[in-house]
PAKOL-551983 format. One record per residue (C-alpha): residue number from 1; x, y, z; residue in one letter. Coordinates in pm, whole numbers, plus 50000, padded with zeros to 5 digits. Example, Ala and Ser with C-alpha at 12.3 -4.5 7.8 and 13.67 -1.06 7.14 Angstrom:
! PAKOL-551983
TINU resi     u     v     w resn
TINU    1 51230 49550 50780    A
TINU    2 51367 49894 50714    S
This chain:
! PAKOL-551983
TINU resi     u     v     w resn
TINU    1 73443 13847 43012    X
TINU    2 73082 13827 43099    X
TINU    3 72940 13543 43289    X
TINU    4 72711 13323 43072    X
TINU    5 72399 13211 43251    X
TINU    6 72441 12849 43307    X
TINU    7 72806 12828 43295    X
TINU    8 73084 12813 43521    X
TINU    9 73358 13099 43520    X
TINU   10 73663 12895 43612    X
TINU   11 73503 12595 43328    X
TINU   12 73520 12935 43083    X
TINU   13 73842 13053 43174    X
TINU   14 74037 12699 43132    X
TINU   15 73838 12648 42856    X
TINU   16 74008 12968 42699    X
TINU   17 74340 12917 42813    X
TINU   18 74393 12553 42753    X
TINU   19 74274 12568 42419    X
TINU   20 74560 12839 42282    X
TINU   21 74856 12548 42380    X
TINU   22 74710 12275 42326    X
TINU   23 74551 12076 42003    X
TINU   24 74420 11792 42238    X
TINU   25 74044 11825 42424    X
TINU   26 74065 11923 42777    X
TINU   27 73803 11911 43041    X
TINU   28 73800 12099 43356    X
TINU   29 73570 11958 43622    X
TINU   30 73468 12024 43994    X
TINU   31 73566 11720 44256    X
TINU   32 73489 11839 44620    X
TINU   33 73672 11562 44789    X
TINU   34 74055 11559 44602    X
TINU   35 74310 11605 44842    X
TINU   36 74687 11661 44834    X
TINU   37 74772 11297 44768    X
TINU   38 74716 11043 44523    X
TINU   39 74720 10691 44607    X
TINU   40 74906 10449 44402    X
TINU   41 74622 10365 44141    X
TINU   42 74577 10721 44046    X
TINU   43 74958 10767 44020    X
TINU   44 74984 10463 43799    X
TINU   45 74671 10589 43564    X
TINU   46 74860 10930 43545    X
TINU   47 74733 11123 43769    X
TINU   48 74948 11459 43892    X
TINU   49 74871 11734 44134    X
TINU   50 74890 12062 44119    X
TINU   51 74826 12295 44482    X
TINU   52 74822 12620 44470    X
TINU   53 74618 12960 44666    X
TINU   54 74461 13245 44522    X
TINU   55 74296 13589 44676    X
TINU   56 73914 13551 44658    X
TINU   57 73621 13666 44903    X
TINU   58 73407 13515 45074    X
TINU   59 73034 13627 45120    X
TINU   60 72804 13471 45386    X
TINU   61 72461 13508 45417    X
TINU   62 72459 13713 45739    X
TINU   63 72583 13965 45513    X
TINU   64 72904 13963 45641    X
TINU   65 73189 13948 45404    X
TINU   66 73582 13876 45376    X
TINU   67 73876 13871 45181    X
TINU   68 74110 13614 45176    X
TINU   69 74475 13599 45028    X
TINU   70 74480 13224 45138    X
TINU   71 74194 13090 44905    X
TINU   72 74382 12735 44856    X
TINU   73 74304 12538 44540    X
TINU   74 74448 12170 44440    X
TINU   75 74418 12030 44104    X
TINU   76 74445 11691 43981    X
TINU   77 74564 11653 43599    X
TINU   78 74633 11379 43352    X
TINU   79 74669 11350 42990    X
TINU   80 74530 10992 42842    X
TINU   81 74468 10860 42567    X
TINU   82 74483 11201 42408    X
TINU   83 74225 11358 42617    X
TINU   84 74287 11632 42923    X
TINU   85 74119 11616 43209    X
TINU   86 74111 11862 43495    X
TINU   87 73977 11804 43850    X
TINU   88 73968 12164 44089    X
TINU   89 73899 12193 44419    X
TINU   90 73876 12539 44589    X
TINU   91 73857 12497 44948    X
TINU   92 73617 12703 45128    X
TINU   93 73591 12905 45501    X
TINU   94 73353 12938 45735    X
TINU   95 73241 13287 45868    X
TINU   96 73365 13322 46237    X
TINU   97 73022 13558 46302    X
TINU   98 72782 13310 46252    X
TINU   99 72623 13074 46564    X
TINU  100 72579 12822 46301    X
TINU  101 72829 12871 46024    X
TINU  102 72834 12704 45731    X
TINU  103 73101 12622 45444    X
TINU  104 73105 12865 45171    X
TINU  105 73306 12845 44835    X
TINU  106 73535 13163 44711    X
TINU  107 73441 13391 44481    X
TINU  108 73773 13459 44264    X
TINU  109 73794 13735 44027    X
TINU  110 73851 13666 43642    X
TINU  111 74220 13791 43723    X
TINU  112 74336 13611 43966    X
TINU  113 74115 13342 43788    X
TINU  114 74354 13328 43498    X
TINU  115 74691 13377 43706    X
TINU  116 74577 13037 43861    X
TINU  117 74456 12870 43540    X
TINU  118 74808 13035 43319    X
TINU  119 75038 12865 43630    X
TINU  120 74793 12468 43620    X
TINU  121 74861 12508 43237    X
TINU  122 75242 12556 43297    X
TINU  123 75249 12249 43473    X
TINU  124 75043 12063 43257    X
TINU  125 75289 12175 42953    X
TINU  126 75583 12073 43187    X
TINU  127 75430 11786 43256    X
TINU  128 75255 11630 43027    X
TINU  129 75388 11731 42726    X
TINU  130 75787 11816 42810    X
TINU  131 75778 12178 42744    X
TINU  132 75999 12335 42929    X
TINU  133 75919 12566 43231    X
TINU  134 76012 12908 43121    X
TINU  135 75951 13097 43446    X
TINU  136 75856 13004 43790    X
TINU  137 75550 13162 43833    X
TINU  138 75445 13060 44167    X
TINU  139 75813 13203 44303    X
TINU  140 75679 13509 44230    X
TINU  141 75336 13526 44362    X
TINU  142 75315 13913 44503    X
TINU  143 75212 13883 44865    X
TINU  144 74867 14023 45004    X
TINU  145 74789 14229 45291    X
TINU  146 74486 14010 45491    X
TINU  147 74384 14007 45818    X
TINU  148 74555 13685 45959    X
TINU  149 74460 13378 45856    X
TINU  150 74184 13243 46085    X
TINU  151 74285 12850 46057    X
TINU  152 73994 12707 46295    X
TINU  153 73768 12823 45972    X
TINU  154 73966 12716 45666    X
TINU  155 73856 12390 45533    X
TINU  156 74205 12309 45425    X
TINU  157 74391 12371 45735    X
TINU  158 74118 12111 45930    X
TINU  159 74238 11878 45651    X
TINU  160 74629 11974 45731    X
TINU  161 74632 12059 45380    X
TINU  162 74634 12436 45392    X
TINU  163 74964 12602 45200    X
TINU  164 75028 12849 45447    X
């Protein structure tokens, strides 16, 4: 699928996916500060989380560049009032060869873009509509080869949210 100027890959991908199972409108938004808690008014307006981690690469402006099997990602979800919304946070790294590094977001590949988006969407059928959860999909998440996770960089793991 080819990137649309002006649009947002992960916004194009949900977009594609959510509207095959379901017949309500769904959003999918970007919320920089979500963590992996909700407090008690978000529970009681509906509010669910979904975490999760992806491989992605990361590319810094000192040119250098690096994978990353740990690319963690937390979603918050509700159905109301017959609307969907979405709320995604990808957590991002810092490059360890920078004197001055600075936070920069994953790039994740359409693939492992959907494999992300097909498990949030299992969840939100589970959830929020009772469908059953045919298969476990996050039990069988194929492990990576990466050099080790460097946890004085990851945003998430200075948050004591990372999933390793």
């Amino acid at each position: 699928m080819a990137q649309v100027p002006g649009t947002n890959a992960w916004i194009e991908h949900f977009n594609n996916l959510i509207e095959e199972q379901c017949s309500e409108p769904w959003s999918l938004n970007f919320r920089y500060n979500i963590v992996n808690e909700l407090d008690d008014r978000q529970r009681a307006n509906g509010w669910k989380i979904y975490q999760t981690s992806a491989f992605g690469k990361f590319n810094c402006r000192c040119s250098n560049s690096w994978s990353s099997a740990r690319v963690n990602i937390i979603f918050h979800y509700r159905l109301k009032q017959q609307r969907g919304s979405v709320l995604l946070r990808p957590f991002r790294q810092q490059c360890r060869e920078c004197t001055n590094p600075q936070w920069l977001k994953p790039q994740v590949n359409s693939t492992q873009m959907d494999q992300v988006l097909g498990r949030l969407i299992a969840k939100i059928l589970k959830n929020c509509y009772k469908v059953p959860d045919v298969d476990d999909r996050d039990r069988f998440l194929k492990p990576r080869r990466t050099s080790p996770h460097e946890k004085d960089l990851c945003e998430a793991c200075k948050l004591g949210i990372c999933s390793l």
